[in-house]
GUKOL-715591 format. One record per residue (C-alpha): residue in one letter; chain; x, y, z. Coordinates in nm, 3 decimals, padded with zeros to 5 digits, m for minus. Layout:
<pts>
<'a'; 'A'; <X; Y; Z>>
...
</pts>
This chain:
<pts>
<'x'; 'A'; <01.995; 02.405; 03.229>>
<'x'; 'A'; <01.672; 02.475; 03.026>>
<'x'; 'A'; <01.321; 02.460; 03.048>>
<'x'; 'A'; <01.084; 02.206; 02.905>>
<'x'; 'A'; <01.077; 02.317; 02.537>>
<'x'; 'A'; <00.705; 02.220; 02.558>>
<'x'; 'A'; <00.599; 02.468; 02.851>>
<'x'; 'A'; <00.837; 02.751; 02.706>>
<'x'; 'A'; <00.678; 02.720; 02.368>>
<'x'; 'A'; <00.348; 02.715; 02.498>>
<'x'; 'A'; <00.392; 03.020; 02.696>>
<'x'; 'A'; <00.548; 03.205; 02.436>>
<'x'; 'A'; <00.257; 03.133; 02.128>>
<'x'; 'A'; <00.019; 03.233; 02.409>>
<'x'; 'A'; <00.174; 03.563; 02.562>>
<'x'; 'A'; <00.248; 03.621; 02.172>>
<'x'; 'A'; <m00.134; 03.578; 02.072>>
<'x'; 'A'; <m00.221; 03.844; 02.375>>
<'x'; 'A'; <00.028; 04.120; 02.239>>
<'x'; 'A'; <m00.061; 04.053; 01.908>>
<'x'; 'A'; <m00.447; 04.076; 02.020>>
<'x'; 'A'; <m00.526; 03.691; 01.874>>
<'x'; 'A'; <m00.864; 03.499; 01.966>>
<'x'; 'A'; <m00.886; 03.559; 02.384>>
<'x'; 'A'; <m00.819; 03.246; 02.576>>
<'x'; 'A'; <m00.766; 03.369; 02.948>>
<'x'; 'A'; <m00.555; 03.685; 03.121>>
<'x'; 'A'; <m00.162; 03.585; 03.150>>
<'x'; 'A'; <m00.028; 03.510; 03.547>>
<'x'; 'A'; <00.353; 03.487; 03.588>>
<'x'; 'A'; <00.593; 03.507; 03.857>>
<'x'; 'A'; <00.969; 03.733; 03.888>>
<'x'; 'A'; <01.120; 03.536; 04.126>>
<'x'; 'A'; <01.388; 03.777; 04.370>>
<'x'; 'A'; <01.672; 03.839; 04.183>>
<'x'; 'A'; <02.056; 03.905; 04.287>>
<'x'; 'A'; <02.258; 04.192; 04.264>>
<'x'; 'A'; <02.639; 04.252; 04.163>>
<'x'; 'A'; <02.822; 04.340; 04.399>>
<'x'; 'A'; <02.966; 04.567; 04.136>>
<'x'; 'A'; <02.681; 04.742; 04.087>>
<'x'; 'A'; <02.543; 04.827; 03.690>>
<'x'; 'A'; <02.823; 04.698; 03.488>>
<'x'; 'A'; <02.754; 04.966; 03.197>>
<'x'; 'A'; <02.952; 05.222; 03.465>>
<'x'; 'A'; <03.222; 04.982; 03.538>>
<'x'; 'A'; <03.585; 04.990; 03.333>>
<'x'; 'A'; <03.606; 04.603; 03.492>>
<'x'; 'A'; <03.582; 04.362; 03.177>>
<'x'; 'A'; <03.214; 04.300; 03.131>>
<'x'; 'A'; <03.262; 03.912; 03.180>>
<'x'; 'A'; <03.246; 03.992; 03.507>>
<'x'; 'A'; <02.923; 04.032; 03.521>>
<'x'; 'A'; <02.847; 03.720; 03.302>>
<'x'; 'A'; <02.761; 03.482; 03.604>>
<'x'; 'A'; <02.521; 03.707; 03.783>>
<'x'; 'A'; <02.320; 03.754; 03.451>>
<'x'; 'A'; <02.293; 03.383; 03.420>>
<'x'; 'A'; <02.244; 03.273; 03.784>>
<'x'; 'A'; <01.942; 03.491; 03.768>>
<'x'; 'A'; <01.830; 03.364; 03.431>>
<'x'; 'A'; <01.864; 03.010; 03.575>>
<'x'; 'A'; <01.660; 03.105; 03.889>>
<'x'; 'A'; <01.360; 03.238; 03.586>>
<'x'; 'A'; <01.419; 02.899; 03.424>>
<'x'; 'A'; <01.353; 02.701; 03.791>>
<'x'; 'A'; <01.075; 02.899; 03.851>>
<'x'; 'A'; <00.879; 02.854; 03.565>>
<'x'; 'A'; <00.979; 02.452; 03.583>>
<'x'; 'A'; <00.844; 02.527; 03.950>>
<'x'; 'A'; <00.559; 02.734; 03.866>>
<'x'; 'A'; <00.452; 02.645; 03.542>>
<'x'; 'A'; <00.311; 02.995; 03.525>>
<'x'; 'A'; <00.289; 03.183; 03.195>>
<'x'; 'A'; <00.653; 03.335; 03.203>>
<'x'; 'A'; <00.960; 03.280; 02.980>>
<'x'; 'A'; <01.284; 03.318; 03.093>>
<'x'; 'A'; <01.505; 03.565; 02.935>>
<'x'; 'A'; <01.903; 03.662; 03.045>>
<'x'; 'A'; <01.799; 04.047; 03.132>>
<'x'; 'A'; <02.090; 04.270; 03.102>>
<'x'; 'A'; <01.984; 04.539; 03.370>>
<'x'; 'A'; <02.090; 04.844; 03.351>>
<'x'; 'A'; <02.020; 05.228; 03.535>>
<'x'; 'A'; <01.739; 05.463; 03.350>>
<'x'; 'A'; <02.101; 05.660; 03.283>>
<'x'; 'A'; <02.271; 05.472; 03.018>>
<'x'; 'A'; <02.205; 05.727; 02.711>>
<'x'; 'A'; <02.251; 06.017; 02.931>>
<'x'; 'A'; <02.556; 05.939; 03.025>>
<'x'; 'A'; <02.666; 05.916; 02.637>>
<'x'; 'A'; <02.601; 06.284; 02.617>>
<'x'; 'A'; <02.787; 06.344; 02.904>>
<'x'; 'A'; <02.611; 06.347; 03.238>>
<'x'; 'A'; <02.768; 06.251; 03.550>>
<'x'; 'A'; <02.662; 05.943; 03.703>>
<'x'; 'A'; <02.626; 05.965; 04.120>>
<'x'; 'A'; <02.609; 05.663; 04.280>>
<'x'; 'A'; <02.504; 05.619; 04.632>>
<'x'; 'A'; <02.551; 05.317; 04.873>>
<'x'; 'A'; <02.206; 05.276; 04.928>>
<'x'; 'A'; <02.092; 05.342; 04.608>>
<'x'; 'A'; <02.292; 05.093; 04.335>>
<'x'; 'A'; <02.157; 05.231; 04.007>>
<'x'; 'A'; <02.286; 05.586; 04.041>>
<'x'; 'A'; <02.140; 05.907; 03.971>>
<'x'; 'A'; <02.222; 06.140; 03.690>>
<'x'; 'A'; <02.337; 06.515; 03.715>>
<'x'; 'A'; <02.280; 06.740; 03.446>>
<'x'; 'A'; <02.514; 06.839; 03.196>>
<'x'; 'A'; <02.389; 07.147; 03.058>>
<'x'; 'A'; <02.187; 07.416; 03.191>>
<'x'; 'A'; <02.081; 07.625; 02.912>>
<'x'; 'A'; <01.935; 07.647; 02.544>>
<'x'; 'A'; <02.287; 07.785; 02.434>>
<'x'; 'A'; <02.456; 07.503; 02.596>>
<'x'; 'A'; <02.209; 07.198; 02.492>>
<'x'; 'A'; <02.271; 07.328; 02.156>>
<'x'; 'A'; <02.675; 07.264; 02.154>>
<'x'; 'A'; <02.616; 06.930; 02.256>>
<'x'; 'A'; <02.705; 06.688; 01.940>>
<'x'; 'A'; <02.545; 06.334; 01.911>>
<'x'; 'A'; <02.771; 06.068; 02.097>>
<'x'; 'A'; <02.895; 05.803; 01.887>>
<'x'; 'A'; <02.727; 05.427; 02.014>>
<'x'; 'A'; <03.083; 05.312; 01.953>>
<'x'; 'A'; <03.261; 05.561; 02.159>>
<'x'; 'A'; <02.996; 05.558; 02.478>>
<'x'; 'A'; <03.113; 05.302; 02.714>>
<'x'; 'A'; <02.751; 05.274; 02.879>>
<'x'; 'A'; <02.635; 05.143; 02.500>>
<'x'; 'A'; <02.897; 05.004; 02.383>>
<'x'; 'A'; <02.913; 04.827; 02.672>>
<'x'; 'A'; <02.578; 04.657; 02.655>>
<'x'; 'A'; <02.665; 04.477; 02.319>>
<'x'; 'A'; <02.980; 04.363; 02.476>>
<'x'; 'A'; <02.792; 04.203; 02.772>>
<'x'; 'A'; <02.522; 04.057; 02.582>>
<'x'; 'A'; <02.770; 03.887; 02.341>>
<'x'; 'A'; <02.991; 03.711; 02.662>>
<'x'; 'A'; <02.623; 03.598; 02.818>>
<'x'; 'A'; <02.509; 03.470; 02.460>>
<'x'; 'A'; <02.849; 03.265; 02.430>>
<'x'; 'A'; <02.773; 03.133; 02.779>>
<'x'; 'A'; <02.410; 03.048; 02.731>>
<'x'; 'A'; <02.376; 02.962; 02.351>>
<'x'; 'A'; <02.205; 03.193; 02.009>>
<'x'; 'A'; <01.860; 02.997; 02.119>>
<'x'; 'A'; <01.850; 03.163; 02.475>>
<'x'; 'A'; <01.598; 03.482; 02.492>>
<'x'; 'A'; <01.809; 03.799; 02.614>>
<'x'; 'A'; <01.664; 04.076; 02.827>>
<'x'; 'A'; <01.696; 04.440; 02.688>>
<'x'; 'A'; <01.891; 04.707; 02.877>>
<'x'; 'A'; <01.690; 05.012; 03.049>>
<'x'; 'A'; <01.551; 05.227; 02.764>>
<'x'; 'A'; <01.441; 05.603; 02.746>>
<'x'; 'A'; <01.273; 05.788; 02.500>>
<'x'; 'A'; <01.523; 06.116; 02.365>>
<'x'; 'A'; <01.299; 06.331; 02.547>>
<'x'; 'A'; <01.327; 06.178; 02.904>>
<'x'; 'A'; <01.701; 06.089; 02.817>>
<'x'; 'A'; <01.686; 06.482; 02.735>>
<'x'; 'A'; <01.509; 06.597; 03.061>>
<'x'; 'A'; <01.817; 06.417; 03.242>>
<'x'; 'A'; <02.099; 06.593; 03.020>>
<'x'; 'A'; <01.976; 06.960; 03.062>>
<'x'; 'A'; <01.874; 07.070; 03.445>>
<'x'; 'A'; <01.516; 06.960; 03.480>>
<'x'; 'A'; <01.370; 07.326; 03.580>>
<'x'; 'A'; <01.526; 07.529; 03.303>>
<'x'; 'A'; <01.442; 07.236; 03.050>>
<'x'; 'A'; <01.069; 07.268; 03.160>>
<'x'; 'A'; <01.090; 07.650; 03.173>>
<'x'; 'A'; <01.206; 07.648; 02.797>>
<'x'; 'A'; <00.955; 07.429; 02.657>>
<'x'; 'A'; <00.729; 07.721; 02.760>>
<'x'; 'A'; <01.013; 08.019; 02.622>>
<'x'; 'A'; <00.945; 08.116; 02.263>>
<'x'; 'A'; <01.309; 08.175; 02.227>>
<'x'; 'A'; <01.422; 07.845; 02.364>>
<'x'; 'A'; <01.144; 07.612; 02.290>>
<'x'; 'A'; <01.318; 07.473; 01.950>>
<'x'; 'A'; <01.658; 07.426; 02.183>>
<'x'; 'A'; <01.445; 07.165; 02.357>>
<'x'; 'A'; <01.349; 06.992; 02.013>>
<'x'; 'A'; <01.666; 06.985; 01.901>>
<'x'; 'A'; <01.831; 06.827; 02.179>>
<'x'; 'A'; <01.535; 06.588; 02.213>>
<'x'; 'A'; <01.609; 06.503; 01.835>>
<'x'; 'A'; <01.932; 06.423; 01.896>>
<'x'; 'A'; <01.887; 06.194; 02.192>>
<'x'; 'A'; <01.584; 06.028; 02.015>>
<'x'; 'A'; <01.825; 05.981; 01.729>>
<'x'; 'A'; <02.090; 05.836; 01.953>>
<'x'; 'A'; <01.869; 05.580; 02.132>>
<'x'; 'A'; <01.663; 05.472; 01.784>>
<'x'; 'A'; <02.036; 05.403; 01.665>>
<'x'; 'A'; <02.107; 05.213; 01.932>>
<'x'; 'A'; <01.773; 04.990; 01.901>>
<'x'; 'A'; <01.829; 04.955; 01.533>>
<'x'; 'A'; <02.175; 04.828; 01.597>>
<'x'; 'A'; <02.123; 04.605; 01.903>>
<'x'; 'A'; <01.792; 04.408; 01.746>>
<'x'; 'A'; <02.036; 04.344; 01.434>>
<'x'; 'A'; <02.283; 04.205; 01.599>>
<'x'; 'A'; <02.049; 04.022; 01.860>>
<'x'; 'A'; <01.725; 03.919; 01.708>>
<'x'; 'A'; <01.653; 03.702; 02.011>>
<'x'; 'A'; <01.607; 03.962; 02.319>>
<'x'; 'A'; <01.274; 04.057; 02.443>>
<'x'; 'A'; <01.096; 04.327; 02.340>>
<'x'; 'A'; <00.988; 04.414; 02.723>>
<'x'; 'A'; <01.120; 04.631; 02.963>>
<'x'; 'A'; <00.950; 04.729; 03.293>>
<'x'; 'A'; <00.806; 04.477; 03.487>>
<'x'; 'A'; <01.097; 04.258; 03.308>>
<'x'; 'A'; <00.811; 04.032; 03.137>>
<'x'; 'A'; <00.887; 03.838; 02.795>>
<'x'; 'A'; <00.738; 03.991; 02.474>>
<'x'; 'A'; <00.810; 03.901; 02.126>>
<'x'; 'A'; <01.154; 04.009; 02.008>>
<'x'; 'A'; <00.966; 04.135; 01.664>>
<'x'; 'A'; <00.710; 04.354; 01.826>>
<'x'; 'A'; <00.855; 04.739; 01.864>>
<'x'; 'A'; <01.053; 04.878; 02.179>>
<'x'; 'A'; <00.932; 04.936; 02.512>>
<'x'; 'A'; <01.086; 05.244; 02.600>>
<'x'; 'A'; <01.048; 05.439; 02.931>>
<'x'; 'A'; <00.775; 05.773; 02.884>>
<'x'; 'A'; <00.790; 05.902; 03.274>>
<'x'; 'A'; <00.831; 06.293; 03.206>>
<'x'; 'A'; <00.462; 06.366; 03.053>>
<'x'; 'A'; <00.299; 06.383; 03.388>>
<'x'; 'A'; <00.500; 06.718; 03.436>>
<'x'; 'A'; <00.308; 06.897; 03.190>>
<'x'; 'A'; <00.015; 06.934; 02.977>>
<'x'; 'A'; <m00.177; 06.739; 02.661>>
<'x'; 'A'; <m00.056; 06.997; 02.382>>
<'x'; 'A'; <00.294; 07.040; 02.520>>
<'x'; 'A'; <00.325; 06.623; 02.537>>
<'x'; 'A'; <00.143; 06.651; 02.170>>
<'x'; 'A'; <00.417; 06.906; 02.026>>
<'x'; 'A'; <00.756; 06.766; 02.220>>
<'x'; 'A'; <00.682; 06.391; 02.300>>
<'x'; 'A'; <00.429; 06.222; 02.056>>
<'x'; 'A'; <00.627; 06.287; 01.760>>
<'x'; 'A'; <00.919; 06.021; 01.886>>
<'x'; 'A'; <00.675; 05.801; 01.969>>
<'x'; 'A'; <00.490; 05.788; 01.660>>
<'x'; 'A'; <00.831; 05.725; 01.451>>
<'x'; 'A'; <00.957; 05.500; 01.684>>
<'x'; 'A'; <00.619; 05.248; 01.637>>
<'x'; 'A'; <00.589; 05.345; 01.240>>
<'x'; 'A'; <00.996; 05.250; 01.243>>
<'x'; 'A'; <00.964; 04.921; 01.466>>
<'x'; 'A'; <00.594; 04.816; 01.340>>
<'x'; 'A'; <00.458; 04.923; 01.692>>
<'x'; 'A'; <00.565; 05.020; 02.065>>
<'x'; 'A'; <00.515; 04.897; 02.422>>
<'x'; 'A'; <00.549; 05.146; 02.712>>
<'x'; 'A'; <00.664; 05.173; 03.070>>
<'x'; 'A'; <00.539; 05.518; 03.249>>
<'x'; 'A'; <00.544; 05.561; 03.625>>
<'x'; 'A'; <00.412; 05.977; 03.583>>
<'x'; 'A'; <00.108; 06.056; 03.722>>
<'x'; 'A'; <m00.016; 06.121; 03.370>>
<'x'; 'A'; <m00.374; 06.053; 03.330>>
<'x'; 'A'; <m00.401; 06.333; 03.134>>
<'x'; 'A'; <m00.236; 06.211; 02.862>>
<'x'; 'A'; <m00.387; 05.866; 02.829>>
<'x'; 'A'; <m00.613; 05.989; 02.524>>
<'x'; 'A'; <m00.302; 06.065; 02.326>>
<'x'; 'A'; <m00.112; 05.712; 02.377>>
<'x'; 'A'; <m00.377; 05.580; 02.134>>
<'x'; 'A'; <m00.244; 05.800; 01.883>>
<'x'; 'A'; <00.078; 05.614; 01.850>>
<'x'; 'A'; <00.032; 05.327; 01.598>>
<'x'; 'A'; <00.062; 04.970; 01.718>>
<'x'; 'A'; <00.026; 05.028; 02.078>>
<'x'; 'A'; <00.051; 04.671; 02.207>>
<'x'; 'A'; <00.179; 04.712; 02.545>>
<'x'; 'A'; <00.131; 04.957; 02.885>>
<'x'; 'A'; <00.316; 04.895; 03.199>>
<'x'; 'A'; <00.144; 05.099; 03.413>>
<'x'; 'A'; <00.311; 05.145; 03.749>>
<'x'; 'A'; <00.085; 05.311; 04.001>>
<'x'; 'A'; <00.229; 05.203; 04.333>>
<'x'; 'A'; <00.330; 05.544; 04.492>>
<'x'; 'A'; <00.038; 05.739; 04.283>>
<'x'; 'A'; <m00.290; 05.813; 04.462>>
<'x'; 'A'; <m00.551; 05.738; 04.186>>
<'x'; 'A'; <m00.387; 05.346; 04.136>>
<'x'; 'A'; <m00.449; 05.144; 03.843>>
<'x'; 'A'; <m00.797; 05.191; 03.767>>
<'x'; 'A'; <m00.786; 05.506; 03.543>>
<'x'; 'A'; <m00.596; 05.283; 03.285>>
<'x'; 'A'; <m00.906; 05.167; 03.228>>
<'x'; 'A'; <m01.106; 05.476; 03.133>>
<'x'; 'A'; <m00.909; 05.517; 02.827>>
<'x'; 'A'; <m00.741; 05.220; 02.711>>
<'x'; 'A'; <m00.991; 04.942; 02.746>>
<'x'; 'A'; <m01.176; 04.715; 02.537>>
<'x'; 'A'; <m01.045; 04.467; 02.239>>
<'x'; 'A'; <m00.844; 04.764; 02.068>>
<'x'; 'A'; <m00.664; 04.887; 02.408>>
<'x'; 'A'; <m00.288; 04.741; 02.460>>
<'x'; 'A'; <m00.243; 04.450; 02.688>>
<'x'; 'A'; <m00.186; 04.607; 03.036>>
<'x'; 'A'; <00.119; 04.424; 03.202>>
<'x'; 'A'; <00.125; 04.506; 03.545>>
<'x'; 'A'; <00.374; 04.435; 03.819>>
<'x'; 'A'; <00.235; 04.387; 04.137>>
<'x'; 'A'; <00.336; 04.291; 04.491>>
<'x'; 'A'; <00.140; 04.024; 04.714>>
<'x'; 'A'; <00.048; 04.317; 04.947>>
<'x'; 'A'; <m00.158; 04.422; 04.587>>
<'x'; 'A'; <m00.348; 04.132; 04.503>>
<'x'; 'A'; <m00.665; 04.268; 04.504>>
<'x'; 'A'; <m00.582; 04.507; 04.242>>
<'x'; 'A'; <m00.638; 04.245; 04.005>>
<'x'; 'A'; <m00.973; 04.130; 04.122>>
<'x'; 'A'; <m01.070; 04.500; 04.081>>
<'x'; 'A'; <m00.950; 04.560; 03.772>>
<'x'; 'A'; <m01.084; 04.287; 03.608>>
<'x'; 'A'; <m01.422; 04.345; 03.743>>
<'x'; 'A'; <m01.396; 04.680; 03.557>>
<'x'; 'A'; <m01.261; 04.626; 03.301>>
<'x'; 'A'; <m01.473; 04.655; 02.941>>
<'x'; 'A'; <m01.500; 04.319; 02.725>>
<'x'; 'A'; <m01.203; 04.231; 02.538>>
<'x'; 'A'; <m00.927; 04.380; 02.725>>
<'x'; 'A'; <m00.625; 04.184; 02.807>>
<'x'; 'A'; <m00.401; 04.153; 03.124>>
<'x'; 'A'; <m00.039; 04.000; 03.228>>
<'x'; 'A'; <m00.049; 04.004; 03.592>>
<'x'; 'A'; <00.342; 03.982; 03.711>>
<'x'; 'A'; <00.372; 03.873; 04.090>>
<'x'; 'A'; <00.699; 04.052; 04.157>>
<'x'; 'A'; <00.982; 03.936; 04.414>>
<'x'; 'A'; <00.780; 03.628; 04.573>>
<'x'; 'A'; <00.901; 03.329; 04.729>>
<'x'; 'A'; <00.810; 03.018; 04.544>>
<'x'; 'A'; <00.599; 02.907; 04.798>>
<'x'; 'A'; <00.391; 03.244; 04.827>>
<'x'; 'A'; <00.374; 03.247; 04.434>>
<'x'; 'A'; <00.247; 02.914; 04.417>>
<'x'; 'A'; <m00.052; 03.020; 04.684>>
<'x'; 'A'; <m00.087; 03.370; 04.503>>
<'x'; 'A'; <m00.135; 03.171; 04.176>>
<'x'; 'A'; <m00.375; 02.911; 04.298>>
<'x'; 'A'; <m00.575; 03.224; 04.400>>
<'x'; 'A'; <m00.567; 03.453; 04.079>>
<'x'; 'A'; <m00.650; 03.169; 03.905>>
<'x'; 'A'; <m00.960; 03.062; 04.010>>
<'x'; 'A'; <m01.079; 03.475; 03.888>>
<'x'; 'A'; <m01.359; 03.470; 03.626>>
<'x'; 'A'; <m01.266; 03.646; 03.291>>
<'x'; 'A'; <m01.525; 03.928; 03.336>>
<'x'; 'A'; <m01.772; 04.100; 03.534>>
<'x'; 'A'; <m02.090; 03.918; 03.451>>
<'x'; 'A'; <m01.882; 03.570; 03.553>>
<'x'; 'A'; <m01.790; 03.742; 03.833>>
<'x'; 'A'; <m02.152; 03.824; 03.901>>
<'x'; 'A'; <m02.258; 03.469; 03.856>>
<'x'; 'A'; <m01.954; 03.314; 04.049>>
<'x'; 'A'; <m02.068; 03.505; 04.368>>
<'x'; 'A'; <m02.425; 03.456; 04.299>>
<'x'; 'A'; <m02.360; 03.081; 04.284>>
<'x'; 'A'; <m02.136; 03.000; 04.584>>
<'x'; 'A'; <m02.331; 03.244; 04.816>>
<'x'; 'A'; <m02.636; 03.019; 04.665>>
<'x'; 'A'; <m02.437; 02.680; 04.812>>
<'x'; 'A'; <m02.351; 02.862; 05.159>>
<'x'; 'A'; <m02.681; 02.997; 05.232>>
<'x'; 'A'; <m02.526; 03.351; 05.275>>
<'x'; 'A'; <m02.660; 03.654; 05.150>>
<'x'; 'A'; <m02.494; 03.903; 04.897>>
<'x'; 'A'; <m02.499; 04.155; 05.207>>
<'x'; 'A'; <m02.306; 03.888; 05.394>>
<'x'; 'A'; <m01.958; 04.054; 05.475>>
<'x'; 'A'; <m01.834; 03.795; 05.650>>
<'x'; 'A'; <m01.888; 03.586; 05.349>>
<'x'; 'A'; <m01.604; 03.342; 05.268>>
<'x'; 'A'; <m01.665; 03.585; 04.940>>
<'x'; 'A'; <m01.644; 03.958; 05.037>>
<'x'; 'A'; <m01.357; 04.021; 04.818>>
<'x'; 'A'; <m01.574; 03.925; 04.508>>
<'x'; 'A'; <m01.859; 04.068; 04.672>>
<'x'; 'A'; <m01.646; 04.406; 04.703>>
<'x'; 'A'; <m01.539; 04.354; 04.330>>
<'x'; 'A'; <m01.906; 04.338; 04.217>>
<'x'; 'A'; <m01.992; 04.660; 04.394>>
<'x'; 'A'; <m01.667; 04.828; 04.263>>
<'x'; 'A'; <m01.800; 04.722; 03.887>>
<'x'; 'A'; <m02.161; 04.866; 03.937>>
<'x'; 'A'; <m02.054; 05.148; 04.098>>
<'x'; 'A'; <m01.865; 05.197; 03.779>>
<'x'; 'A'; <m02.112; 05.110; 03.549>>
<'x'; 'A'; <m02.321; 05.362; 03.739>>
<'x'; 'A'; <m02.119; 05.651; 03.724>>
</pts>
């Protein structure tokens, strides 16, 4: 089973012209269809051969492919191997808890002290069954689905996240602050940012065709840079993230030609710095559970130089997008990903989102004109268009302030 070749290479020049910041055409809408779990659980944790896990990664690859022939949204189907956000921790050591209602796991720390982190060696890729392990997966599902199918990269964490995992969180937090066990936590963040840049250096040479992107499990271009997870920086502030986390991301984008990023911290405060980090081309902001939402993303990283903001939102969030693109400054660039839909709700949800102007002046003129052909007022709330109208005021309140 494959897609059209047609409507996948259409969708990939275009999402490939928004990373890579080409002439705008239109923000990108695509649809994550619900996906199945093993009944195994992460297969990286498993000592059951890996092949087991081969159908599940391709029945939910071919439920990508019949949505998009479905859809005909702006996705592309890739064969994601999922993992946990524990996959490098456990290399170094860390105990892996798993809980029945709770699939991926949870790590506990290994070490608890500068003395310790420090007589912790570098695992060997080779020797660590949950990275090893990935390679031997992605292999079986490329036999299965052909070299031309995309493949979807495991979970990915910057060293100093994996880090924050390895050594217990309070002391490791402490000691960033302890003169005399502040360069423990660099070195053991060097050697888990060494471990997982070896890991990406090994895994894109031996599969040039797996997507760059990570969280919300949307296609990017396998040559643009990693995507890795940054969801420790909200826990402290802008010079510590300058000194202990900017640094990996820096060489990670000046090694790979650029870097997406996933971050689910309530990190704000650290917005200004992400533009520091050369070829930012991607931010997965995921705001569900914070209080301030999406909208601060665009007091910092908006406009024609910002990275393309790929979102993943529920149906319950839908008018997220109308607000953010009502706010949003000229030239900045959205994927919208409708996660965990039915097809028949995505269709509906697509129909919608689709008919949103570009900007905030077309916004302006699209109310302006239907209120014109209804006779209604702007002050009309019970105006077939009082979410637009609410967008409007949302964008001149912001313009105002």
């Amino acid at each position: 089973m494959s897609a059209p070749v047609t409507l996948t290479s259409r969708n990939e020049a275009f999402l490939r012209n928004l990373y890579r910041r080409g002439r705008f055409e239109r923000h990108a809408f695509c649809c994550v269809p619900p996906m199945t779990d093993h009944p195994d659980g992460d297969f990286s944790l498993s000592a059951k051969p890996v092949e087991n896990w081969v159908p599940w990664v391709v029945e939910n690859y071919e439920r990508k492919l019949q949505s998009v022939e479905t859809l005909r949204d702006d996705s592309v189907p890739f064969a994601k191997l999922g993992t946990g956000t524990y996959i490098f921790a456990a290399a170094f050591g860390c105990e892996v808890k798993r809980d029945v209602d709770f699939s991926n796991g949870f790590t506990l720390p290994r070490v608890r002290c500068a003395e310790e982190a420090d007589r912790l060696a570098e695992p060997d890729i080779w020797k660590s069954p949950t990275l090893y392990r990935v390679f031997e997966l992605a292999h079986a599902v490329q036999r299965r689905l052909g070299s031309e199918a995309f493949l979807g990269p495991a979970d990915q964490q910057t060293g100093f996240d994996t880090a924050a995992l390895v050594w217990n969180k309070t002391d490791f937090l402490r000691s960033m602050l302890d003169p005399e066990s502040r360069a423990a936590v660099k070195r053991l963040t060097g050697k888990c940012a060494h471990l997982f840049k070896t890991f990406l250096l090994e895994f894109r040479k031996e599969f040039p065709r797996c997507s760059s992107g990570t969280c919300p499990s949307i296609w990017a271009p396998p040559e643009m840079g990693p995507w890795p997870s940054n969801d420790e920086c909200g826990n402290f502030s802008t010079p510590l993230f300058e000194e202990f986390c900017l640094p990996e991301l820096v060489d990670l984008a000046e090694t790979f030609g650029g870097l997406g990023m996933h971050c689910c911290a309530d990190a704000e405060h650290q917005f200004e710095s992400f533009k520091r980090i050369p070829g930012f081309y991607a931010f997965n902001r995921c705001a569900g559970m914070r209080g301030r939402g999406y909208l601060p993303i665009l007091d910092h990283l908006a406009g024609p130089d910002a990275p393309v903001h790929v979102l993943g939102l529920e149906l319950s969030e839908e008018e997220v997008i109308g607000r953010l693109l009502s706010r949003a400054a000229e030239g900045t660039r959205f994927i919208f990903a409708l996660l965990g839909a039915s097809a028949d709700d995505a269709r509906q949800w697509l129909d919608r989102v689709r008919q949103l102007p570009n900007h905030p002046a077309r916004i302006c003129q699209a109310i302006t004109k239907s209120n014109r052909k209804s006779g209604k007022s702007f002050r009309g709330e019970t105006s077939r268009n009082w979410r637009l109208q609410c967008e409007l005021r949302h964008h001149r309140a912001g313009v105002a302030s």
